[in-house]
C-alpha positions in Angstrom: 47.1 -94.1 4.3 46.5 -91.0 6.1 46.1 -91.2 9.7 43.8 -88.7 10.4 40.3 -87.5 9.7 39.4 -84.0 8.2 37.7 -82.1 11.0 34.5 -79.9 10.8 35.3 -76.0 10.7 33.1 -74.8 13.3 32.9 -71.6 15.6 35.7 -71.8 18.2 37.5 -75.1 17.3 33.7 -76.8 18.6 34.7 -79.6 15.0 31.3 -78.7 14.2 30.4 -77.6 10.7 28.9 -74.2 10.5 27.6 -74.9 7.0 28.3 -75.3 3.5 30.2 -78.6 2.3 31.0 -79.8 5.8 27.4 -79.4 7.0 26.6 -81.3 4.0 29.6 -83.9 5.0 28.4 -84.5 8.4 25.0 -84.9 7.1 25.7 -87.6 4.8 28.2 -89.6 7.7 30.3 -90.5 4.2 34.4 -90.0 5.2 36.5 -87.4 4.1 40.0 -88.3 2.0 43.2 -86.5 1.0 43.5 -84.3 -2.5 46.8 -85.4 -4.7 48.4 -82.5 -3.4 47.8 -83.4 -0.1 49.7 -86.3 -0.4 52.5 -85.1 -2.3 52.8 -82.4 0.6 53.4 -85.1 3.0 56.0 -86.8 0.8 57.7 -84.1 0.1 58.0 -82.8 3.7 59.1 -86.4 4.6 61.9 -86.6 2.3 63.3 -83.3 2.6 63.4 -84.2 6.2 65.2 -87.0 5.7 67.6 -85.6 3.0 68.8 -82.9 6.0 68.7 -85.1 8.8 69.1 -88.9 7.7 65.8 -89.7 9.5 61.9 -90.2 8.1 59.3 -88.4 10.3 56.5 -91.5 10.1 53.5 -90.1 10.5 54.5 -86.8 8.8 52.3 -84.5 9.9 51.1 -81.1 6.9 49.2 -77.9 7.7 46.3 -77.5 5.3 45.0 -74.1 3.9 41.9 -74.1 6.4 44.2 -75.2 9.3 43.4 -78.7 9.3 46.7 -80.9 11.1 46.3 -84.4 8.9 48.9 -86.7 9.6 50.3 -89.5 6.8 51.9 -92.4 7.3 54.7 -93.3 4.4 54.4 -96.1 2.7 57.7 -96.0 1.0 61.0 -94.5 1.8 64.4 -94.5 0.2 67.5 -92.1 1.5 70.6 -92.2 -1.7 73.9 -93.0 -0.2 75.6 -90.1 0.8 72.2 -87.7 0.8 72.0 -87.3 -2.6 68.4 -87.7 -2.7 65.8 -89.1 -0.4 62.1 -90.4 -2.1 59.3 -90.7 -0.1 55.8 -92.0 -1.0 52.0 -91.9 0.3 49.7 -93.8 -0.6 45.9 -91.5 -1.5 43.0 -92.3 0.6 40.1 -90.3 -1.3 37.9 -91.7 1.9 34.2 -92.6 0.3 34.3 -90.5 -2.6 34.5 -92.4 -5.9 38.1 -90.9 -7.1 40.5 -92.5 -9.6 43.3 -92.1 -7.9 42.0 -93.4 -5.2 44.6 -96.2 -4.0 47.3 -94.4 -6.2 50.8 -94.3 -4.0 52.0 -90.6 -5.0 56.1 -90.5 -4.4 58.6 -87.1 -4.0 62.1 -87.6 -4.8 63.8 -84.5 -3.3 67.7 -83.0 -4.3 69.4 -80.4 -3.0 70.3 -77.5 -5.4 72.4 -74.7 -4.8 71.2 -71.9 -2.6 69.2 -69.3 -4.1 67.7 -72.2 -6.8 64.6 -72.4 -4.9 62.4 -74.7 -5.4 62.1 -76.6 -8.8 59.2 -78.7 -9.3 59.6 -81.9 -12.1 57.3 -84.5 -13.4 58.4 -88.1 -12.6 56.9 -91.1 -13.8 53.0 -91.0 -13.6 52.9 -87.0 -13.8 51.4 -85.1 -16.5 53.1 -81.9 -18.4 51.2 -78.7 -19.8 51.1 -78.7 -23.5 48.2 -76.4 -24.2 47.8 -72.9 -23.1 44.5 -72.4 -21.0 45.6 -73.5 -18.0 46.4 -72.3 -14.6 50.3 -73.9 -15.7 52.9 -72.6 -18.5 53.1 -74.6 -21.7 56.1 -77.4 -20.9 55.4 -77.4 -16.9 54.6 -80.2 -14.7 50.9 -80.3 -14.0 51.4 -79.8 -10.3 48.9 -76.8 -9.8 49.2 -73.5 -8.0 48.2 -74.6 -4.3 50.1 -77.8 -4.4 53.5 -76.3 -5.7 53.1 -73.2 -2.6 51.7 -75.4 0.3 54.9 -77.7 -0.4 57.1 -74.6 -1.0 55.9 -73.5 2.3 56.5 -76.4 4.0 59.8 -77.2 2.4 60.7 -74.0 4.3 59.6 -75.0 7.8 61.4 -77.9 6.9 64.6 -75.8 5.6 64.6 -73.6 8.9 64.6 -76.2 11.3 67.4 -78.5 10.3 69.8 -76.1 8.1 68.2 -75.8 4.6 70.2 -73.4 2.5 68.8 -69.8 2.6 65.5 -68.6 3.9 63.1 -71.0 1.4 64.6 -74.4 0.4 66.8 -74.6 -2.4 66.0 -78.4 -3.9 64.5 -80.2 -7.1 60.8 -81.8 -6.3 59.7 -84.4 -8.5 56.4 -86.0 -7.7 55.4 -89.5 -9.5 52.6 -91.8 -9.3 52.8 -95.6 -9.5 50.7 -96.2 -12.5 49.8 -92.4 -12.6 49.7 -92.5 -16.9 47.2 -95.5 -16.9 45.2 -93.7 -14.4 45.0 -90.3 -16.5 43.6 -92.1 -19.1 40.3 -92.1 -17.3 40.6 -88.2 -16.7 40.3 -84.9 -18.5 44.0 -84.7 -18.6 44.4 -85.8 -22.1 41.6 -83.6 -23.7 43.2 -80.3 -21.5 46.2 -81.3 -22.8 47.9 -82.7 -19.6 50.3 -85.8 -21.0 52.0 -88.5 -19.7 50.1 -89.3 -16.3 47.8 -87.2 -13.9 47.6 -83.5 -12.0 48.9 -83.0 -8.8 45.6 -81.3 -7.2 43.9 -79.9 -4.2 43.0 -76.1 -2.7 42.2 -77.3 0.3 43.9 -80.2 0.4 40.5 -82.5 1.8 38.4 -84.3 -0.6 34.9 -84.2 -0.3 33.1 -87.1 -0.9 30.9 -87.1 -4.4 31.5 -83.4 -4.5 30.7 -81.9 -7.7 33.7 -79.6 -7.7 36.1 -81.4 -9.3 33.4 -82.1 -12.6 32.4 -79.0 -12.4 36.5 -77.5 -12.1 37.2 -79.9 -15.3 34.3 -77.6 -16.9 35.8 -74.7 -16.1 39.3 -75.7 -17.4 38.0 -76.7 -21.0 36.3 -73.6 -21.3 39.5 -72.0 -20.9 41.5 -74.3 -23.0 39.2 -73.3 -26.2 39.7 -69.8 -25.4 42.9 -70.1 -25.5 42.9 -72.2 -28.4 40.9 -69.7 -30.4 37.8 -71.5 -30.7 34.8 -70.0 -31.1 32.6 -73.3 -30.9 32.0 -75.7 -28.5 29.6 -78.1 -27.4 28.8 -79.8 -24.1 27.8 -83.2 -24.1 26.1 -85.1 -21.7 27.9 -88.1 -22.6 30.3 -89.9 -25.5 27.4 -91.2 -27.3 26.0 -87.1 -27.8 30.2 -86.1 -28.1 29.8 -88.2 -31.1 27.2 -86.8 -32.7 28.7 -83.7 -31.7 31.4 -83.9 -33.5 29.6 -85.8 -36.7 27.1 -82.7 -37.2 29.8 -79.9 -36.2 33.1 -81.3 -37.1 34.6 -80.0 -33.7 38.5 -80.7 -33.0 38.7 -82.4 -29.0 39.8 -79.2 -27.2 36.1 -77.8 -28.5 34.2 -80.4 -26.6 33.1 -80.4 -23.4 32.4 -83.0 -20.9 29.3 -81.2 -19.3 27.8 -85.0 -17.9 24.6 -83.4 -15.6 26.3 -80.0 -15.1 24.5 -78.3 -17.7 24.2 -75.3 -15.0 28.2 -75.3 -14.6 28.6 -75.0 -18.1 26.0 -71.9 -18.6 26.9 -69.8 -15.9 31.1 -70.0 -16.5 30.4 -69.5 -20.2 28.2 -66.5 -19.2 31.4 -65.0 -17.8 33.9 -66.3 -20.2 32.0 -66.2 -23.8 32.6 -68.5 -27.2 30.3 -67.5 -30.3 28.6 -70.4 -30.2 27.8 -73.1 -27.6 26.6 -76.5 -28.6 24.3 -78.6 -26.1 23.8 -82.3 -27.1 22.8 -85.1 -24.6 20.0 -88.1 -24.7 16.2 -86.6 -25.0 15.4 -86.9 -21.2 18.0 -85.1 -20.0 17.8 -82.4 -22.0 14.0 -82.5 -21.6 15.3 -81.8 -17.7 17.2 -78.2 -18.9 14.1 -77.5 -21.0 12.2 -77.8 -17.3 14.2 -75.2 -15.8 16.5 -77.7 -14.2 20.3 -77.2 -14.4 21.4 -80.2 -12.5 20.1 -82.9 -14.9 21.4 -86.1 -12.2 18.7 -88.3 -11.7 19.1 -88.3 -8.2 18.0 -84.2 -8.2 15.5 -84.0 -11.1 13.4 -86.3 -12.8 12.0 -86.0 -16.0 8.3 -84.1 -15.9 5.9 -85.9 -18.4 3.7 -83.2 -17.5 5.7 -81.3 -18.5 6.4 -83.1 -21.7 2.2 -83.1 -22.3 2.1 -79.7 -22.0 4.7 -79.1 -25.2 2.9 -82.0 -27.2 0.0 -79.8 -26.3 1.9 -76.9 -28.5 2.8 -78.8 -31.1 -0.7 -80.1 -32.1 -1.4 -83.1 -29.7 -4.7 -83.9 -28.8 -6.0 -84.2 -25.3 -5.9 -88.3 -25.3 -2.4 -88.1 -27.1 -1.4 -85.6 -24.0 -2.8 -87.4 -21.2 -0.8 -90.5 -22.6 2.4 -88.2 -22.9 1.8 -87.3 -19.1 1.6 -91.3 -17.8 4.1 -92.6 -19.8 6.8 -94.1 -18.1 9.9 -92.7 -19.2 10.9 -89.5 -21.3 11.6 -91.9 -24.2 8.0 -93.5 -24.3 6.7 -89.9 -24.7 9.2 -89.2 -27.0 8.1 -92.6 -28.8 3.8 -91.9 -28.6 4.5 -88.5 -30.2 6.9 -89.5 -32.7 4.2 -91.9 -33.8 1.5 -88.9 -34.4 3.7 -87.1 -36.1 4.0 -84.5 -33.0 7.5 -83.0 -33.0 8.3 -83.7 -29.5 11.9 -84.0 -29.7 12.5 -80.5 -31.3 9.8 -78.5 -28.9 12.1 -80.1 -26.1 15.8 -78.6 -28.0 14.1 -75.7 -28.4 12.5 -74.8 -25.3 16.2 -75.8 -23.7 17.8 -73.7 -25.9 15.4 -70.8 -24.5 16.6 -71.9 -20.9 20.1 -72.0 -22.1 20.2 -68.6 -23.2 18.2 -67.3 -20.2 21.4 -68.7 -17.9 23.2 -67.0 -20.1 21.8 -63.4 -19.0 22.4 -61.8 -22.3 25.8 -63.0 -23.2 27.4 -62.9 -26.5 26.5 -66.8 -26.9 24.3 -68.1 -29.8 22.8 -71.8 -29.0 21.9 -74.6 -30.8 20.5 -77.4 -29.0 20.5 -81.6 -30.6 18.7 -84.3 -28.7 19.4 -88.0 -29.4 17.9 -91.4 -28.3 19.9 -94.0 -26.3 21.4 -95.5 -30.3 22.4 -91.9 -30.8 20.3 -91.2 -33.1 18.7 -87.6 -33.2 15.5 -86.7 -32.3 15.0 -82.8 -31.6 17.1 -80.2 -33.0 17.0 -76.7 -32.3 19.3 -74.0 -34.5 20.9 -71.7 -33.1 19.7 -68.1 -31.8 21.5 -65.7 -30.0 20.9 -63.2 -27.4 17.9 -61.1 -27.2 16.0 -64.0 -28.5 15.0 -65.4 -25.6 11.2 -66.1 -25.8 8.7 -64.3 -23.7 8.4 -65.2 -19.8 11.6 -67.0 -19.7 13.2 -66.6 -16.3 16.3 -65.0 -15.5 19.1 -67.2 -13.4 
C-alpha cells in the first residue's frame, strides 16, 4: 500500500489547501488514495530499476503531475534470470473513496528492447484493449490512458539516465496487469466504451479523491464520444438499469447509445451542449426527474430533495383542485404525489417530463439537441412522457445555465 499521504496544495509549500477539491478534502477529514496509474507508475519505475541494476527500490518513490512525492511499497517482485525481465506489483489503496479497484494489486513486467524502440506499452492479464473509436486511445491499444503512459515514460527515463538505459528515453516493453483486473471491469463502463478483457489504467493527477464525482461524470463524457464516433445520432441517459430498460424497449437503442447518467443529469447536458447528437433521451424514476424539472441538475439525494410544493404547483396546472394540491404538497414521497394525482385523473407524471424537458433544453443553451423526456415508477413502468422538441422551444421564463 502506498506509504504516503496526498498533501494539500497550498501557497508556499504551507500543505494547506487553497481551495477547490482539496479544500473540500480537508473539510470532509475522508483520506486520499492512489489513481491506477499511480500505481502502475510505481511498478514500473520499480522494475525497470531492477532490470538495470539487479536491485528493487522498496518504497519506490513517483513524482505526480502537481508535484506530489508519494512513496509505494511493492508488494510483489520478480527479477528473470539473467535480466530478461523484472515484474513488479502495487497493491491500490483508493484511501476512503468507494473505488472498484480498490484492493486490486496492479503489476509491470518490464523488457528491454533495442535502443531507439522506446517505450511499448502492452496489456497483460487484467488490462483492457480499445475496440471502439471515441476514445482518448487508438482502436487495438491497451487502455492505459494518455497521463499514465507519459508520467511512466517520464520516469522510465529518470530511471534510464541514472543507471545506463539505452538512449535518452528508455527503450523497453511495459506491460501492466491486474490480479483479477477482467472480473473487476465487469462492474465498470469498460465493456459499454468498448474497453475488453479487464480494466483502464487511469489517473491525471495521479491522487484519488474520495467520492469525487469526476470519474462518473469522466465515464459521461467518454460515452458521449463513443456515440459520436459510432455515428449515432440518439442517445438516452438513464438514471439507472431499470429506466436503461425502458430505454431501450421504447427506442430500440444499440449499448454504445446509452448512457449511464445515474444523478449527473447536469454532466450530461452541459457536455452534450458542446458535443451535439440529434436527439437526447432522459429516462429515470418520477422523483428524480421531478428534481431536473425543479431546476436541479444534481439529482443525489444527499444535494436535492424532491419539492412537493413544487409538485402541487404543476397539479395546480393540470386541473387539480386546491384540496387535491395541498395533499400533493404533504405527501411524503414524490411517488405518493404521483399516486393522489394519478387517482384524479391529474396527469402529474407527464407535466413533470415535460417541464424537465424544458430544463433540459434550457442547459442546452440552444444546441442542436431535440429532447424527449420518459418517467417510470420503481416496477418500471411509465408514468410521464414528454415528446420531443428541439431548440427554440423552450417555454417562456425558463432560465438560462
Amino acid at each position: 500500500m502506498a506509504e504516503a499521504q496526498p498533501q494539500g496544495t497550498g501557497p508556499q509549500g504551507t500543505g494547506k489547501a487553497a481551495g477547490g477539491r482539496s479544500a473540500q478534502l480537508a473539510h470532509t477529514g475522508l483520506r486520499p488514495g492512489w489513481t491506477t496509474g499511480a500505481c502502475a507508475t510505481a511498478a514500473s519505475t520499480a522494475a525497470y530499476t531492477a532490470l538495470l541494476t539487479g536491485e528493487f527500490p522498496d518504497p519506490v518513490t513517483i513524482t505526480l503531475p502537481k508535484g506530489q512525492t508519494p512513496s509505494f511499497a511493492l508488494a510483489v517482485e520478480e527479477l528473470a534470470p539473467g535480466r530478461t525481465s523484472a515484474m513488479a506489483g502495487v497493491v491500490k489503496d483508493a484511501g476512503d473513496d468507494p473505488d472498484v479497484t480498490h484492493g486490486a494489486l496492479v503489476r509491470a513486467t518490464v523488457r528491454a528492447l533495442p535502443a531507439g524502440s522506446g517505450v511499448v506499452f502492452k496489456a497483460g492479464p487484467g488490462v483492457g484493449t480499445v475496440t471502439r473509436p471515441g476514445l482518448p486511445l487508438e482502436v487495438g491499444e491497451p487502455a492505459i490512458n494518455p497521463v499514465p503512459r507519459q508520467l511512466m515514460r517520464e520516469h522510465l527515463a529518470e530511471v534510464a539516465a541514472r543507471h545506463g538505459g539505452t538512449g535518452a528515453t528508455a527503450d523497453v516493453e511495459v506491460e501492466i496487469s491486474v490480479d483479477h483486473g477482467e472480473e473487476i471491469a465487469r462492474s465498470t463502463w469498460n465493456p459499454r466504451l468498448g474497453i475488453l478483457g479487464g480494466l483502464s489504467i487511469l489517473g491525471t493527477t495521479g491522487i484519488v479523491v474520495p467520492y469525487s464525482c469526476s470519474a462518473w461524470i469522466d465515464s459521461i463524457r467518454r460515452g458521449v464520444d463513443v456515440a459520436r464516433a459510432a455515428g449515432r445520432r440518439h442517445v438516452a441517459g438513464c438514471t439507472g438499469s431499470t429506466s436503461e430498460k425502458v430505454a431501450v424497449a421504447l427506442h430500440h437503442l444499440p449499448e454504445d447509445a446509452l448512457l449511464d447518467m445515474g444523478d449527473f443529469a447536469g454532466a450530461v447536458l452541459k457536455y452534450i451542449r458542446r458535443h451535439p447528437v440529434e436527439r437526447l433521451t432522459i429516462c429515470g424514476g418520477f422523483a428524480k426527474l421531478s428534481k431536473l424539472a425543479a431546476g436541479h441538475l444534481d439529482l443525489h439525494s444527499a444535494r436535492s430533495q424532491v419539492d412537493k410544493g413544487f409538485l402541487a404547483e404543476l397539479a395546480r396546472r393540470g386541473g387539480a383542485d386546491e384540496a387535491l394540491a395541498g395533499a400533493v404538497a404533504e405527501a411524503n414521497t414524490g411517488l405518493a404525489a404521483l399516486q393522489l394525482c394519478t387517482a384524479a385523473g391529474v396527469p402529474l407524471g407527464d407535466l413533470v417530463a415535460a417541464t424537465a424537458r424544458d430544463e433540459s433544453l434550457a442547459v442546452l443553451r440552444g444546441a442542436p439537441v431535440a429532447v424527449d423526456v420518459i418517467c417510470i415508477d420503481r416496477a418500471g413502468m411509465v408514468v410521464g412522457r414528454a415528446e420531443p422538441r428541439g431548440p427554440g422551444e423552450v417555454r417562456q421564463g425558463s432560465p438560462q445555465r
